[in-house]
Each structure stands twice: as structure tokens, then as C-alpha cells.
N, C-alpha and C positions, 0 to 999 in steps of 0.2 A: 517807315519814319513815324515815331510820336510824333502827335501834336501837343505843344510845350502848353501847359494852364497857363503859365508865368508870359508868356513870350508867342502869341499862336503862330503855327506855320500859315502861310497862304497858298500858292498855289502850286509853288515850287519853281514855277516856271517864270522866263521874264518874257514880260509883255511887249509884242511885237503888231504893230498896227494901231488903229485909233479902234479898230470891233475888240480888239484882243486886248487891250489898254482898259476899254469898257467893261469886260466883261471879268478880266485881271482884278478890277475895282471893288466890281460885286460879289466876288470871293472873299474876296480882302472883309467887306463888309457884313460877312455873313458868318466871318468866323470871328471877326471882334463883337457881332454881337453875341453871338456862341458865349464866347469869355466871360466878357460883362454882363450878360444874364446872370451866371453863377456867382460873379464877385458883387454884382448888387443884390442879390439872395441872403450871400452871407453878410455883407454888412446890415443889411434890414434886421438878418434876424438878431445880431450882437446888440443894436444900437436899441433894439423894441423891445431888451433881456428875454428872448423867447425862450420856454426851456428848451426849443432844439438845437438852439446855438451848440452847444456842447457835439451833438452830433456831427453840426457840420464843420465846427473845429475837425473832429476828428475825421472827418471822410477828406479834409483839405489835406492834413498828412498823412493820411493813408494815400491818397492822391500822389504826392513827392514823392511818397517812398516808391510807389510803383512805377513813375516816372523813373526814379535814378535804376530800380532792378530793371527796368526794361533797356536803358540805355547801356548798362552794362553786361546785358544781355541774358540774366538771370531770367526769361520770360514765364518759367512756371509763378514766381514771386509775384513776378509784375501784375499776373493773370489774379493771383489771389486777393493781393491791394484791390487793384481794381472794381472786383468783386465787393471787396467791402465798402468803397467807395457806393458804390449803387446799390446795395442795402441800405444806409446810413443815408443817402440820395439820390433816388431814383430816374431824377428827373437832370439827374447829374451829365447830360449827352453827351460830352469829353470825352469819359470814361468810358463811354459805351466805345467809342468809335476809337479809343486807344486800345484798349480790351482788344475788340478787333483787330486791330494791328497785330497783336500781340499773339494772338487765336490762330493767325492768318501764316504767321513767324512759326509756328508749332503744328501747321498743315492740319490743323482743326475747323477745317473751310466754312462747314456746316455752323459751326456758332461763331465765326467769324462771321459770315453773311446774315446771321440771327441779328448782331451786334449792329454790325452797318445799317439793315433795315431799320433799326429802331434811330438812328443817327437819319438815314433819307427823309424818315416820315414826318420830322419833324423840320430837317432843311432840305429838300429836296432839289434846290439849287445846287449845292456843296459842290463842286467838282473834284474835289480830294476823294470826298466819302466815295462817290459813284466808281470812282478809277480804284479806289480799295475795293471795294465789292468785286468790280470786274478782275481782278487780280486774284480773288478768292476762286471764281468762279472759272479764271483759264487756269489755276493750277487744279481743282477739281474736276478738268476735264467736259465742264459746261460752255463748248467753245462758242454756241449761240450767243446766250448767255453774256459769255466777257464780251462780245463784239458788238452786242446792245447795248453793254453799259459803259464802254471805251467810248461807244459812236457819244454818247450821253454826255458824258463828260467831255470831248470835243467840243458838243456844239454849246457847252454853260463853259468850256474855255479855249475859244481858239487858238490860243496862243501857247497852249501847254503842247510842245514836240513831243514827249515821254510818255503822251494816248494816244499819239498816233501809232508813236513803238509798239504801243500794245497791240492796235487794234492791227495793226500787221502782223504779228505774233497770232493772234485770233484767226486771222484768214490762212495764216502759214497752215494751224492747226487743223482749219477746214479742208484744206488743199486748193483754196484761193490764191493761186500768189500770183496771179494779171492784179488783185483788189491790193493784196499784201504790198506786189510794186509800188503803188501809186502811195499809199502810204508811208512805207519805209523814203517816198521820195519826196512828200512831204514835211516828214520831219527834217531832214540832212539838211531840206533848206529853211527849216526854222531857225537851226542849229546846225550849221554847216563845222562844224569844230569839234562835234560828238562822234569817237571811235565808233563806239555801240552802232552810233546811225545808221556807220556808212559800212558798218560789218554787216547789217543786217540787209540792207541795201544788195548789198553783194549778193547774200543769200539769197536774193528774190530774182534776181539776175542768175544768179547759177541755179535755180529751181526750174527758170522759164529757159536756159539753153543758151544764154547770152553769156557764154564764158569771158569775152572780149569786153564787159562793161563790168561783169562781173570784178574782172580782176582791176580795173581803175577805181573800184570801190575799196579791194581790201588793200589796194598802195593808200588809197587814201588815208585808211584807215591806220596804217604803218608810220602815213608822214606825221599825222598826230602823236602818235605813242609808237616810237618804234621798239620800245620793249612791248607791244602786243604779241606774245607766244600764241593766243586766238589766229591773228590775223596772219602773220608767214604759215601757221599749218594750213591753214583752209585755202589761204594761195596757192600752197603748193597742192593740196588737192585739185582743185582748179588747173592747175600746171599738169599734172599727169594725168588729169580728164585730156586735156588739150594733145595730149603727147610731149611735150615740152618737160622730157623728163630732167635737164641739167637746169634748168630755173626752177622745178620740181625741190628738187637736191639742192641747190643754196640755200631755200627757202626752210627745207625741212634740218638744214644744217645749223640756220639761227635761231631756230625753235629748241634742237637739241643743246645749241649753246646757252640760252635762257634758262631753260629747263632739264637738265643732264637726265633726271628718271622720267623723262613722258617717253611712254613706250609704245605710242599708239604714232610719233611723229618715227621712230625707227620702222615701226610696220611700216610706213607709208612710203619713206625712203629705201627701204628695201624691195617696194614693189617698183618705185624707181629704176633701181641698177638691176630688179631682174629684164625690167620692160629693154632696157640697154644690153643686155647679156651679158653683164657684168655679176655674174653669178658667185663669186668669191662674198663679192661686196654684202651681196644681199643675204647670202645665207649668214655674214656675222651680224648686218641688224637682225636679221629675225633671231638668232643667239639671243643677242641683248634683250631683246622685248621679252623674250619667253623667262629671262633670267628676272625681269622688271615683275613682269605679270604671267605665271605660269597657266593662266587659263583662258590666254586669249588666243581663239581659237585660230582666227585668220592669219593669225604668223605664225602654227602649226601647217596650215594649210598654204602657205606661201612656201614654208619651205619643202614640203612634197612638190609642189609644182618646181621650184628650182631643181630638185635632185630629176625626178622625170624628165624635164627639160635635158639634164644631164643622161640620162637611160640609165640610172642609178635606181633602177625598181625595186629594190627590198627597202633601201633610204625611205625612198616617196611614198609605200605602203606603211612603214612604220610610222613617219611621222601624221601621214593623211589618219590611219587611222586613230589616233591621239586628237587630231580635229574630230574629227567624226564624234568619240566620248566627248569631246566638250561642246559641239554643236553638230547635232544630228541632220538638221536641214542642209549643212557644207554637204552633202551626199549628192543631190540634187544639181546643186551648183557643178561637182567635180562629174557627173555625166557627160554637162555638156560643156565643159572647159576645155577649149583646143592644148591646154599644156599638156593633158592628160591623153590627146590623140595617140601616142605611142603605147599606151596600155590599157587600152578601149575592147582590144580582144583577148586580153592576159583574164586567166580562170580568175587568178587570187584577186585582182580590180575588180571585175565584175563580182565578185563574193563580197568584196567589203563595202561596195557601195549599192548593193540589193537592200 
């Protein structure tokens, strides 16, 4: 998200308690003074006829203009405005920390976090800035990193649910998810009405083996938005962890009605009807998925296991090995896979998966 010159953002979040109200406030007041720094700058210098007024005319619509390319999504533009904004005004901080957004938006982390740094050292309160930095820093794979500046931004605003998101996201990445729980549980009751929340909620639930709480997350997350095509797939994933292969198949059936090309909800359902021995069934999803995306490997490999399930050995060698070209590690996997118990001592098995 820009932050508007015109209009500043705060903190995003609404304020829930009298610490979160408090602390809501001093955001608020950190970026109006952000603002009004610059807009009393340039009045001074119009009203004192300084000769750099002209400058700072000009880095104010350079400023717009990179605002409206950035909003409509032009961000190599936005990135260049910007740029000449802080040439023309260095001391321009806005610009640095949109820039960054923008830096951030283009997976150029590195001078996006260059950009925020220079925005912290100056307000180091910000809880925007610090929660952009951390964001730069879990999509560069610095997950320490994001989860010190998620925690940061927390405690300059308690009341923002959307760092707790993160810093669950942060521990997910760590393989924290007892920490991730507690967060993701957190937020849902900041914002008990957030899909996102209670989808991610799930996830920490289904990470730790609580399929059973798991799945009271992602109905919740359904009763919200029940056009989420996210939340009926990853149920029904959950469903066929569970065994609960025909809540499995509704689930993956409203996903395919949402979405007619997701081909990854056909793979799932057709591991469904083979888990059922509904073998017909499932060799036409894995059809379809392979017709969707020909190089997904697991519904190559789903459908070998149905034909061998069937003692159809030349089917399951041809198609297994078409897995195999597209994913070499399925080799490993089809060792010790009981569908594949029927050709465990077959020459040509053991050849293609040596």
C-alpha cells in the first residue's frame, strides 16, 4: 500500500483497547507529522522566494505522478518518479518509504529494505515502516529478520491484527508453528471476520496434527466468503488426511465449481475416489489435470498407482515413468508405496525405479 502525501495512511488497522487506541494515536501522529514536515518545507521555501522552490515544485509532481503510476500499478514509473523526487529532495522521507513499497512490489528486497532503513532512522516509532521492512525481509527469505521486525511493529501497535499475520507467517517459515499458533490465534481474535485469519489459523492447526480444530477454522473461514476456492481445497485436504474421503469430494467438488481449470483440486479429488476404489472416477480426474497442466507430476503418478491397483502393469509403468521424467525423487516415494506392492518384484519396476 502507498502512503498518500495528499491523504496519509495510518496504521491500517483499527484500534481495539485503550494500549492499542494509544499507541493507534501515535502512529497517526507520526505520519501527520511525516506529511507536514514536507508541506511546511515547501511553503517556507515558496513564501521566502527561495531559488529552490522551483525544485521543490517540481519533486511535488514528480511525487503525483509516481503516486498515480504506482497505483495503477506501472511500478517501474513509480520507482523512477520517486527517484527524482529524492534527488530534487533528499530529505523527502515519503518517497523513500513509497519507493520502498514499490522496490518491495518488484521483489527488489535489497533496496527496498535500503529505502525503509532510511524511513526507521529517522521515525523509528513508524509501525507501517518496520511491518514493510519485515515483509521485504520474509519474502527475501530473512525469516529471523521478518519475525524481529513483525515482533517490532507489534509492540509500537497492538492493535494491528495483519503483524500478527505476519509474524505467524515468520514462525510457519521457521517450522515454529506451537509460536505461529498462538499468533494466528491472536489475530482471529483481533479480527474475528478476517477469512485470511482463520485460513491461516487452520494451517497451524493442520501443521501441529489437530485436523479436528483444523477444520472448524477453514468452515469458518467458508462462513465468511464462501466463494473461498482457498478454503474448500485445503478442507478437503484435511478431509482426505482424515480419511473422510466423501466430505473430501464435496469439498473439492465446490472448488472445481468456482474454479473449472484448478487442476491441482482434480489431483486431490481423484486421490479421493482412488482412496475409495472408485478407480473409474479417479483415472478421469487425473485425465483432466494432466489435460489442465501437463507437467504435474503427481497425477502422472496417481494414475500408475490406480492402473497397478488395477494389475494393469504396462499402464502403471508407462504412466510412473512419465512421473519419474517430470519428478525424479517420485522414484523414492513409488519404493515404498504399498499401491505399488504388486510389482515390487517385477524386473522392469525395479529398472525404472533404480
Amino acid at each position: 500500500m502507498f502512503v498518500d502525501f495528499d491523504r496519509s495512511a495510518l496504521t491500517g488497522s483499527k484500534p481495539k483497547g485503550l494500549k492499542a487506541v494509544a499507541s493507534w494515536l501515535e502512529n497517526t501522529v507520526i505520519h501527520v507529522r511525516l506529511v507536514f514536515k514536507e508541506w511546511m518545507k515547501v511553503a517556507w521555501l515558496f513564501l521566502s522566494g527561495s531559488p529552490f522552490a522551483s525544485d521543490y515544485r517540481e519533486s511535488k509532481n514528480a511525487y503525483r505522478r509516481a503516486m498515480a503510476h504506482g497505483k495503477k500499478g506501472d511500478l517501474d514509473q513509480a520507482i523512477s518518479d520517486f527517484t527524482i523526487v529524492i534527488e530534487l529532495n533528499p530529505s523527502f522521507t515519503i518517497a523513500y518509504l513509497n519507493r520502498g513499497v514499490a522496490y518491495r512490489m518488484k521483489s527488489r528486497y535489497e533496496q527496498a529494505i535500503a529505502d525503509f532503513n532510511r524511513v526507521i532512522e529517522l521515525f523509528p516509532n513508524l509501525s507501517y515502516t518496520v511491518s514493510c521492512r519485515g515483509d521485504a525481509y520474509l519474502y527475501k527469505g530473512d525469516y529471523e529478520l521478518a519475525k524481529a521486525d513483525f515482533a517490532r511493529a507489534i509492540f509500537l501497535d497492538p492493535g494491528g491484527y495483519d503483524n500478527y499475520m505476519k509474524l505467524g507467517n515468520s514462525c510457519i517459515a521457521l517450522g515454529d508453528h506451537a509460536q505461529a499458533l498462538v499468533n494466528y490465534q491472536k489475530a482471529v481474535q483481533l479480527e474475528p471476520g478476517c477469512m485470511e485469519a482463520h485460513c491461516n489459523l487452520g494451517h497451524a492447526y493442520q501443521e501441529t496434527g489437530d485436523f479436528k480444530r483444523a477444520i472448524e477454522e477453514y468452515t469458518r473461514a467458508i462462513e465468511i466468503n464462501p466463494k473461498s476456492i482457498e478454503s474448500y481445497f485445503i478442507r478437503g485436504w484435511v478431509f482426505n488426511q482424515m480419511e473422510e474421503y466423501d466430505r473430501a469430494i464435496v469439498d473439492y467438488n465446490r472448488a472445481i465449481e468456482l474454479k473449472p481449470d484448478l487442476a491441482e483440486a482434480y489431483c486431490n479429488r481423484g486421490l479421493a475416489y482412488l482412496k475409495k476404489g472408485e478407480y473409474d472416477r479417479a483415472i478421469v480426474d487425473y485425465d483432466r489435470t494432466i489435460e489442465l497442466d501437463p507437467k504435474y507430476a503427481a497425477a502422472w503418478y496417481n494414475k500408475a498407482c490406480v492402473y497397478a491397483l488395477r494389475s494393469e502393469k504396462e499402464k502403471a509403468l508407462k504412466e510412473l515413468s512419465k512421473a519419474f521424467e517430470l519428478n525424479a525423487k517420485l522414484k523414492e516415494e513409488a519404493v515404498k508405496d504399498g499401491d505399488f506392492a504388486g510389482l515390487k518384484e517385477d524386473e522392469d519396476f525395479k529398472k525404472l525405479v533404480s
